[in-house]
N, C-alpha and C positions, 0 to 999 in steps of 0.2 A: 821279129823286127822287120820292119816295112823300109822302104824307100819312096819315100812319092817327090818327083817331077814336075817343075808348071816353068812357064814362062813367063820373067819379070816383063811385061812390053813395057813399064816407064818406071823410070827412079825419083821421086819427088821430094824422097825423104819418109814418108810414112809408112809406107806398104811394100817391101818388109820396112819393119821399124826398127832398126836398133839403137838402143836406149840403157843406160845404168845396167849392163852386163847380162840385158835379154834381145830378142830377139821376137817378135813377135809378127804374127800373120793378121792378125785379129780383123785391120781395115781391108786387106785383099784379097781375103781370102773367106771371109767368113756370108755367110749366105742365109738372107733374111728370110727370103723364100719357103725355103723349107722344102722344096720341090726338088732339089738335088744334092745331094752330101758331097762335101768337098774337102780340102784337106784339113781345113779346120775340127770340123767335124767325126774326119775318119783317122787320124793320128792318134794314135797312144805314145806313149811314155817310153822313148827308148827307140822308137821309129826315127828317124832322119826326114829331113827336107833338102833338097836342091833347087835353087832357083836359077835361072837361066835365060842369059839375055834373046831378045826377038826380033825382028828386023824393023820394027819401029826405032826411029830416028833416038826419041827420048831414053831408046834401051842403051843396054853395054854392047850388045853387038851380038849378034846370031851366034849360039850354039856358048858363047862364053860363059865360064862360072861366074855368079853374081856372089851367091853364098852357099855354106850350107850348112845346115843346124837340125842339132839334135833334140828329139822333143824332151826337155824335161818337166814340163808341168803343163796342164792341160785346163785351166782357170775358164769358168763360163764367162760370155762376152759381160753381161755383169757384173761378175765380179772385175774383170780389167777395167770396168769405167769408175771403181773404187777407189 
């Protein structure tokens, strides 16, 4: 089991999503590129996530808990636009 860290710098509603009793990274986390793995990418099943406000205005406020969730399904970004 992992722990991985990021900072939410804005809450707009999408990214993290929470929705019908998930939670998903999918739009902030996910990376087209391909040139760096991120936590989308590197999360299993059972790993956690922390998100954490940033000193951007739009955030929750430096160092504050935003959320935190535990990963239980790992769906490719295709299959989430199902």
């Amino acid at each position: 089991m992992k722990l991985y860290s990021y900072v939410v710098d804005h809450d707009y509603g999408l990214s993290p999503n929470p929705a019908d009793g998930f939670c998903t990274l999918v739009h902030c986390k996910y990376n087209k590129s391909g040139k760096r793995r991120n936590i989308v990418e590197m999360a299993k099943i059972g790993d956690w996530v922390l998100g954490t406000g940033g000193q951007n205005s739009a955030s929750a406020g430096n160092g504050k808990i935003v959320y935190i969730m535990r990963v239980d399904e790992t769906p490719s970004f295709l299959d989430f636009l199902k």
